[in-house]
N, CA, C and O of each residue as an XYZ file, in Angstrom:
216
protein
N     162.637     87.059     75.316
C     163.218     88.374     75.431
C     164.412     88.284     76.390
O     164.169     87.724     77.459
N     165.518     88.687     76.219
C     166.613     88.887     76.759
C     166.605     90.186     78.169
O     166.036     91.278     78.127
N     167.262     89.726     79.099
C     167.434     90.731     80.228
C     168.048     91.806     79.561
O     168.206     92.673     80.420
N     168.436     92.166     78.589
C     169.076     93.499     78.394
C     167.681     93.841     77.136
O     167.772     95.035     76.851
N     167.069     93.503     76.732
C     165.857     94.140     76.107
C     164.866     94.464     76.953
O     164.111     95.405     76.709
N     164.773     93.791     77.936
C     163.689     93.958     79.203
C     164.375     95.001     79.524
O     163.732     95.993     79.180
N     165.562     95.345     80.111
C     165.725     96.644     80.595
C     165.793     97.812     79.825
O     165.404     98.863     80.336
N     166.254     97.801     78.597
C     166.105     98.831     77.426
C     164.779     98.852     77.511
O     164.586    100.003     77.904
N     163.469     98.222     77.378
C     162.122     98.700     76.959
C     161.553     99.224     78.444
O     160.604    100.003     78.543
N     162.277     98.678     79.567
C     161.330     99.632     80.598
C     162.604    100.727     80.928
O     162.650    101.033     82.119
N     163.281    101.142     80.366
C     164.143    102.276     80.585
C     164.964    101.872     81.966
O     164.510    102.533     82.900
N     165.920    101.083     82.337
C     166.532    100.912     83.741
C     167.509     99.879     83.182
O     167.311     99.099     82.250
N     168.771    100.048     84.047
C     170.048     99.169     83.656
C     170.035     98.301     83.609
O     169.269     97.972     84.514
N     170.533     97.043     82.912
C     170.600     96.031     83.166
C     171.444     95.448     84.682
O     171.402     94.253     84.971
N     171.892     96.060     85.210
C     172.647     95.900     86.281
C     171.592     96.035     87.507
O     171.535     95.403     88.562
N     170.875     96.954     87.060
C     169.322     96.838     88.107
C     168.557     96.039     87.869
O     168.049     95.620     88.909
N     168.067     95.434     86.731
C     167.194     94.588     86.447
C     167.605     93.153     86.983
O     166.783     92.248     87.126
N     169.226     93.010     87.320
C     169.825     91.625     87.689
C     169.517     91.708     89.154
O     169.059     90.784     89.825
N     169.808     92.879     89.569
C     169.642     93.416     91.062
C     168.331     92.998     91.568
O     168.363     92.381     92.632
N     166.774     93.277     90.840
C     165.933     92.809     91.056
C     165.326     91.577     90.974
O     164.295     91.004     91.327
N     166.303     91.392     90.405
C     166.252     89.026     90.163
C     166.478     88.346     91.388
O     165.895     87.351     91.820
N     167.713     89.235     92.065
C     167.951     88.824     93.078
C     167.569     89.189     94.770
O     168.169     89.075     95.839
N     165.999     89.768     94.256
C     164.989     90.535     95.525
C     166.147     92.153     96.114
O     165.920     92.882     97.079
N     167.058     92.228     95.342
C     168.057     93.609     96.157
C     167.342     95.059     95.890
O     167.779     96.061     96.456
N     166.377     95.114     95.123
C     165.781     96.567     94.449
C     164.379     96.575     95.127
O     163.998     95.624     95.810
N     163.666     97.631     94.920
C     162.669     98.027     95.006
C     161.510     97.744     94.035
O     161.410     98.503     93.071
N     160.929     97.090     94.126
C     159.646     96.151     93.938
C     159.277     97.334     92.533
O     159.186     97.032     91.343
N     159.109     98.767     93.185
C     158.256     99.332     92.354
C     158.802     99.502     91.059
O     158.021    100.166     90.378
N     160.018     99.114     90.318
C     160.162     99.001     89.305
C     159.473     97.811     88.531
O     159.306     97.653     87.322
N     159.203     97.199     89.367
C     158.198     96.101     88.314
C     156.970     96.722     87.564
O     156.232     96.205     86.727
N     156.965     97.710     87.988
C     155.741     98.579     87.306
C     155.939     99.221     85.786
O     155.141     99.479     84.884
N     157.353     99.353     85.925
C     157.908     99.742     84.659
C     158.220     98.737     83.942
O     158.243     98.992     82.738
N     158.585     97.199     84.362
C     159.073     95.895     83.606
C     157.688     95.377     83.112
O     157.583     95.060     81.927
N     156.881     95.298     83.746
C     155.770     94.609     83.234
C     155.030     94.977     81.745
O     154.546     94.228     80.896
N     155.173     96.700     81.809
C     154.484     96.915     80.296
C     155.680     96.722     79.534
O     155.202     96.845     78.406
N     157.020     96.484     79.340
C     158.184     96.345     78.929
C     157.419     94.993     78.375
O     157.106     94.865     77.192
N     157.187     94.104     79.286
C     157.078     92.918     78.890
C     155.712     92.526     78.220
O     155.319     91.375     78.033
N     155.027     93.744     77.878
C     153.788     93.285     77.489
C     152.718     92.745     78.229
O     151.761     92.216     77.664
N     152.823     92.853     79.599
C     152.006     92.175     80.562
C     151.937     92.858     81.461
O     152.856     93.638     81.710
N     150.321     92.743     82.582
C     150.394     93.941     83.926
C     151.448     93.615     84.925
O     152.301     92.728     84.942
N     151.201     94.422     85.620
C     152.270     93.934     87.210
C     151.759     92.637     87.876
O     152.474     91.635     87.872
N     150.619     92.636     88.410
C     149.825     91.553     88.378
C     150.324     90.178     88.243
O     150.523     89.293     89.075
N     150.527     90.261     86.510
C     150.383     88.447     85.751
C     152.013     88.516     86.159
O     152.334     87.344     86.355
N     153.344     89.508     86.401
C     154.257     89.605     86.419
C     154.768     88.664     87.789
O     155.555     87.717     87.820
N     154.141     89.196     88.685
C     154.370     88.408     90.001
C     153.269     87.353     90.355
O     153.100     86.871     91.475
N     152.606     87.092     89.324
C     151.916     85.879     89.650
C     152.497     84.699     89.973
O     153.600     84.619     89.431
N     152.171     83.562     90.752
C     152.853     82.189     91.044
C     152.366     81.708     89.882
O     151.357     82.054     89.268
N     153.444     80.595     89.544
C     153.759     79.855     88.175
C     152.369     78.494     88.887
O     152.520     77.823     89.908
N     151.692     78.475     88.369
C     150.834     77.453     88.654
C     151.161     76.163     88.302
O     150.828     75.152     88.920
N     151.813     76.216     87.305
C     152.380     74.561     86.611
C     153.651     74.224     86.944
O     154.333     73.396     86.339
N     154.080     75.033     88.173
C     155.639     74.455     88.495
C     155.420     73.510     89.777
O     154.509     73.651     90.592
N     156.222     72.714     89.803
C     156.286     71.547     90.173
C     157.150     71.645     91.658
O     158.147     72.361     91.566
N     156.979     71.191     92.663
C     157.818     70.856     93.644
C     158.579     70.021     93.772
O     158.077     69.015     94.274
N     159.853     69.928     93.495
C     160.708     68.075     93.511
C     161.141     68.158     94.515
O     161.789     67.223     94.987
């Protein structure tokens, strides 16, 4: 899914949604991205378990 479909399905700009990539927004829109994305808030900010440290 593309950053501009993620923000069309939870209703918020894409200019905010970049904003929140980069920790500048308010957390509580993840509440609205997560069912966007088909997933809770939760699995959204979960740590990636299979990522690797180099």
């Amino acid at each position: 899914m593309t950053p501009e479909q993620v923000a069309d399905r939870a209703e918020i700009s894409q200019r905010y949604t970049s904003s929140l990539e980069r920790g500048q927004r308010n957390v509580e829109t993840l509440y609205k991205i997560a069912p966007a994305l088909g997933i809770s808030h939760v699995e959204l900010v979960k740590p990636d378990t299979e990522a690797t440290d180099d």
